[in-house]
SEKOLDO-17007 format. One line per field, with one value per atom (N, C-alpha, C, O): atom name; x, y, z. Coordinates in steps of 0.02 Angstrom, whole numbers. Example, Ala and Ser with C-alpha at 12.3 -4.5 7.8 and 13.67 -1.06 7.14 Angstrom:
BEGIN
tormar N	CA	C	O	N	CA	C	O
x 660	615	660	712	642	684	645	670
y -284	-225	-165	-166	-112	-53	2	57
z 390	390	390	423	354	357	394	402
END
This chain:
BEGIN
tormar N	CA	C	O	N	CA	C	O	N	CA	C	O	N	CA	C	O	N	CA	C	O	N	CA	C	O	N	CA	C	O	N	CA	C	O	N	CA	C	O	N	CA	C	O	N	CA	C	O	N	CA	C	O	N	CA	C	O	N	CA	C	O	N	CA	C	O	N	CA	C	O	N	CA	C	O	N	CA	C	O	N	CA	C	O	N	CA	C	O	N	CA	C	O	N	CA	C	O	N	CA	C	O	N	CA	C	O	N	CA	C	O	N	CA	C	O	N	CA	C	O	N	CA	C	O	N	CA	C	O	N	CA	C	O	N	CA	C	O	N	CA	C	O	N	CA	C	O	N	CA	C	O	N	CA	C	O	N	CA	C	O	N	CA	C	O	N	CA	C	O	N	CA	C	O	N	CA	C	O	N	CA	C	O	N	CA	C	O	N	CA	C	O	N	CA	C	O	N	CA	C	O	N	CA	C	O	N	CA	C	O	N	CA	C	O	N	CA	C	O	N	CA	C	O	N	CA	C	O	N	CA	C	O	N	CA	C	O	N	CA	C	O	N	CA	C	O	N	CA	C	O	N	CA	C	O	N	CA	C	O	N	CA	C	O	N	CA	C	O	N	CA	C	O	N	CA	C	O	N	CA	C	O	N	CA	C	O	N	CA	C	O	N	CA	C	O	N	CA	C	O	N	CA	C	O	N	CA	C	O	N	CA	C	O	N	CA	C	O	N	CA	C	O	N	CA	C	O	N	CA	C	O	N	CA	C	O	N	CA	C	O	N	CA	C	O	N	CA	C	O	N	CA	C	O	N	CA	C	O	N	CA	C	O	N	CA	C	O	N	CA	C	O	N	CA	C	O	N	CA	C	O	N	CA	C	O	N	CA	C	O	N	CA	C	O	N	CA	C	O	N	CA	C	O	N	CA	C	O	N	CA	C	O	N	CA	C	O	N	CA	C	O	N	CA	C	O	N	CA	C	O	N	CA	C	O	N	CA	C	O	N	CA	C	O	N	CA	C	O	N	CA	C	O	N	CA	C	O	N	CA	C	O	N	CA	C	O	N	CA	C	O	N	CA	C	O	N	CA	C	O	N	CA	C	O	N	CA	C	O	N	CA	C	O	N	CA	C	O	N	CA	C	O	N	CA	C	O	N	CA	C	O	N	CA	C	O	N	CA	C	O	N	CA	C	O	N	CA	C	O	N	CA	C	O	N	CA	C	O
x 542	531	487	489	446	399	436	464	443	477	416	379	404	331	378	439	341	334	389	396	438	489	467	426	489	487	404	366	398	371	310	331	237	208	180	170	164	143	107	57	119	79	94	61	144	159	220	256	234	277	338	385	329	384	329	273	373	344	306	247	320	285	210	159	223	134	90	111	23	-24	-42	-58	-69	-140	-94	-37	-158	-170	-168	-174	-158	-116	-193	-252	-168	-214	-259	-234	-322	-367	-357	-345	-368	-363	-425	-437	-466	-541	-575	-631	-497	-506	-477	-458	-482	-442	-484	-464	-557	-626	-639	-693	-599	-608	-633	-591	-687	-708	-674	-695	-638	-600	-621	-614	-644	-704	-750	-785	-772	-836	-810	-837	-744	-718	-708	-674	-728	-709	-611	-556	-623	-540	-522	-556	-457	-433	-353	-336	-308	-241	-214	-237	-144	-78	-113	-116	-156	-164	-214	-216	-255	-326	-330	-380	-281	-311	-195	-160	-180	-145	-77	-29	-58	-10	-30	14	-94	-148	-144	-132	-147	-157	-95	-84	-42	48	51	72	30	83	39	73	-31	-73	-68	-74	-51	-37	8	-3	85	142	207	259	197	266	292	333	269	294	354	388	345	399	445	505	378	418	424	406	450	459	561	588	593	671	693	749	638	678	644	658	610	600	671	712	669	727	728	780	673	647	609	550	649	608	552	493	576	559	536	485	591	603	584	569	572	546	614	671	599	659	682	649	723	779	728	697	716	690	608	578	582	514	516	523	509	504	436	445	404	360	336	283	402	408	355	311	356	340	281	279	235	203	248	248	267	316	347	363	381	394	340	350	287	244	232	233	219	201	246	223	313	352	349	374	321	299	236	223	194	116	89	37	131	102	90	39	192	188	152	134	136	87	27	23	-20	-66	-86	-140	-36	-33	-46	-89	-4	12	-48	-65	-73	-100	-184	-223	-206	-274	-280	-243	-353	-390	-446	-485	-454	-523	-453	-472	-404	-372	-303	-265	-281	-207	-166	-185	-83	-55	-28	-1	-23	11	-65	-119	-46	-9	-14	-66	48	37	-24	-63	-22	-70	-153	-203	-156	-221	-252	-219	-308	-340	-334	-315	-342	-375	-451	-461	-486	-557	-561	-511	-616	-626	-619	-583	-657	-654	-598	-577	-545	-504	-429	-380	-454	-405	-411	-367	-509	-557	-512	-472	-519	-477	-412	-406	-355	-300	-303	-261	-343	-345	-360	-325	-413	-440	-347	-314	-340	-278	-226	-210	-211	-152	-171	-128	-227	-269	-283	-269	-328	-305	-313	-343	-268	-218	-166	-152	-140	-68	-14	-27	44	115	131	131	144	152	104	115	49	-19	-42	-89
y 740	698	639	607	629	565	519	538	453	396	357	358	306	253	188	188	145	91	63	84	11	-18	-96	-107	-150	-202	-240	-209	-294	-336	-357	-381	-342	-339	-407	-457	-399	-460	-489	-463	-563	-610	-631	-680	-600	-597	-646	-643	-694	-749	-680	-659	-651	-630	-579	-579	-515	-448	-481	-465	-528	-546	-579	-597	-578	-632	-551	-513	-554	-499	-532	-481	-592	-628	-628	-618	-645	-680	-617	-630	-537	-503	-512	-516	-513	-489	-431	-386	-430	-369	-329	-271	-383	-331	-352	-410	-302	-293	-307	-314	-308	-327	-396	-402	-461	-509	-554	-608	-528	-575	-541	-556	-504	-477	-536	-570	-539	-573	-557	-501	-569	-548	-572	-536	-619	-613	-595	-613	-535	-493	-424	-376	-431	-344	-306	-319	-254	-208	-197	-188	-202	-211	-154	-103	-158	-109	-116	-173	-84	-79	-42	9	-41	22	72	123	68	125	182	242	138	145	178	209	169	195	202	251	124	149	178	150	220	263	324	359	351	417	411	465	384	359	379	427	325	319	401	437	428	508	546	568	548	597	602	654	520	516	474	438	472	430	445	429	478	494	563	593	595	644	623	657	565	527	480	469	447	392	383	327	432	432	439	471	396	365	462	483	511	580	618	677	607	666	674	632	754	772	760	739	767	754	690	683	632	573	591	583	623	629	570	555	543	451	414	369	404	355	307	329	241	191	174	131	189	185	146	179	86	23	21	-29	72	95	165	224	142	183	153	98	176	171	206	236	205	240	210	247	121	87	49	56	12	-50	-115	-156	-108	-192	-170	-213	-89	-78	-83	-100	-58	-76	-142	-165	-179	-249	-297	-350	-273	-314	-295	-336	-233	-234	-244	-219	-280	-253	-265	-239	-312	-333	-266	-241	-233	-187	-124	-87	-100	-63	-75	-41	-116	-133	-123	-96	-149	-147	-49	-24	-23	31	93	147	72	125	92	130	10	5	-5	10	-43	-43	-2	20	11	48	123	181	109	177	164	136	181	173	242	300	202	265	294	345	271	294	322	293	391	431	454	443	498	512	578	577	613	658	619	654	567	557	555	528	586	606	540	555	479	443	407	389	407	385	308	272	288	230	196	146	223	177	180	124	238	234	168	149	151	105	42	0	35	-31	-47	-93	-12	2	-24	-85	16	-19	-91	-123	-116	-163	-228	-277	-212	-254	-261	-311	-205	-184	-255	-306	-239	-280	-355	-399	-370	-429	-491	-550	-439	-475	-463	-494	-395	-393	-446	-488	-424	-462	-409	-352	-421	-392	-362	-383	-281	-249	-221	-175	-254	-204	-146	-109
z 659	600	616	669	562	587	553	501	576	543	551	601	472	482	512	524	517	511	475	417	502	446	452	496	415	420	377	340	394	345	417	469	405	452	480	446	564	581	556	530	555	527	454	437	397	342	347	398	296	319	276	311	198	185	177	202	117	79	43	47	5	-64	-35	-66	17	34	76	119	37	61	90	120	132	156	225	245	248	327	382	442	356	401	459	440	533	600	577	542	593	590	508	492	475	402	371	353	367	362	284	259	259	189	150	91	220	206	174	151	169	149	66	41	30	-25	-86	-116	-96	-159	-207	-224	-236	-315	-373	-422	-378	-435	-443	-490	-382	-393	-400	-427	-367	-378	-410	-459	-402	-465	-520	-493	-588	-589	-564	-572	-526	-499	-516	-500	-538	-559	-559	-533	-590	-584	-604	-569	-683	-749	-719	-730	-673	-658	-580	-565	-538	-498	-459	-447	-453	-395	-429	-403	-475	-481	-462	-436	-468	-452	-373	-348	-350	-265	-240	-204	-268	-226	-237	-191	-304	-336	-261	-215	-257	-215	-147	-114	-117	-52	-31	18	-76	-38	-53	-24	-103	-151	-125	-161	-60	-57	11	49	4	49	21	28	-31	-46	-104	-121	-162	-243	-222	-177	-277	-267	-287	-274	-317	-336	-264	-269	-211	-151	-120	-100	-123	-65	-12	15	21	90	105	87	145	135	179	162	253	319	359	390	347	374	351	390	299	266	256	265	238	222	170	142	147	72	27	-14	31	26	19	-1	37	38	-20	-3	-83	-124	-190	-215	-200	-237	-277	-274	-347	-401	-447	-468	-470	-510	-467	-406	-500	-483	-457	-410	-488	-443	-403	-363	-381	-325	-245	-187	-284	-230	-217	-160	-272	-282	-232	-213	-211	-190	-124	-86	-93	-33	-4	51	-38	-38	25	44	67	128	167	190	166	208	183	229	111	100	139	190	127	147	207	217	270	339	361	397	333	365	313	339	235	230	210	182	230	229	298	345	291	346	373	331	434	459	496	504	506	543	519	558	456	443	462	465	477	480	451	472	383	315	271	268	239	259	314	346	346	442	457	505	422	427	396	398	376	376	272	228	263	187	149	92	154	100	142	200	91	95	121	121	140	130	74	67	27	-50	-68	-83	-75	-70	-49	-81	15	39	18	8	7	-25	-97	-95	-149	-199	-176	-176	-153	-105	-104	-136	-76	-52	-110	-124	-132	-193	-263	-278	-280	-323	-283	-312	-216	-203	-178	-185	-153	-129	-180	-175	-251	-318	-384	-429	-383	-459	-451	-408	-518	-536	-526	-545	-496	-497	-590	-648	-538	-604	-651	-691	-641	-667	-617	-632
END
């Protein structure tokens, strides 16, 4: 069984704070130039394609995933966004464990939780 990543990642004072993480390539995100990026628009299509087969509150099979790491809703993600962020952006994430999201992909990711609003 692969188990990810648990806990609230270095450099993050709580879950609720995205900024400051070490080596996050997307900590310089202009957000008033970014494209809108949100729940409707992109990250429910994303969590369903590459997260929910671990981490939706109805999978049978978490395959270690953590109770507490479920990302049914937007504010569920929203309230972890740090540790989203940590484990599935960047230049080499390890979420998901087998690999398949794009760059723009994670860019998106990143922009959505960097600066949307909770719950969009």
């Amino acid at each position: 069984k692969y188990a990810p990543p648990v806990g609230t990642p270095p450099g993050s004072d709580d879950e609720e704070d995205s900024g400051g993480l070490p080596d996050d390539p997307f900590a310089d995100i202009d957000c008033e130039a970014a494209p809108l990026v949100n729940w409707a628009n992109f990250g429910e299509g994303f969590l369903i394609q590459n997260c929910n087969g671990c981490h939706a509150a109805s999978t049978p099979e978490r395959y270690g995933a953590p109770e507490h790491a479920t990302f049914d809703t937007a504010d569920e993600v929203w309230a972890q966004r740090s540790s989203v962020l940590y484990v599935a952006g960047g230049e080499d994430p390890s979420m998901p464990p087998n690999g398949g999201t794009t760059d723009v992909q994670r860019m998106k990711l990143a922009i959505w939780l960097e600066c949307g609003t909770a719950g969009e």
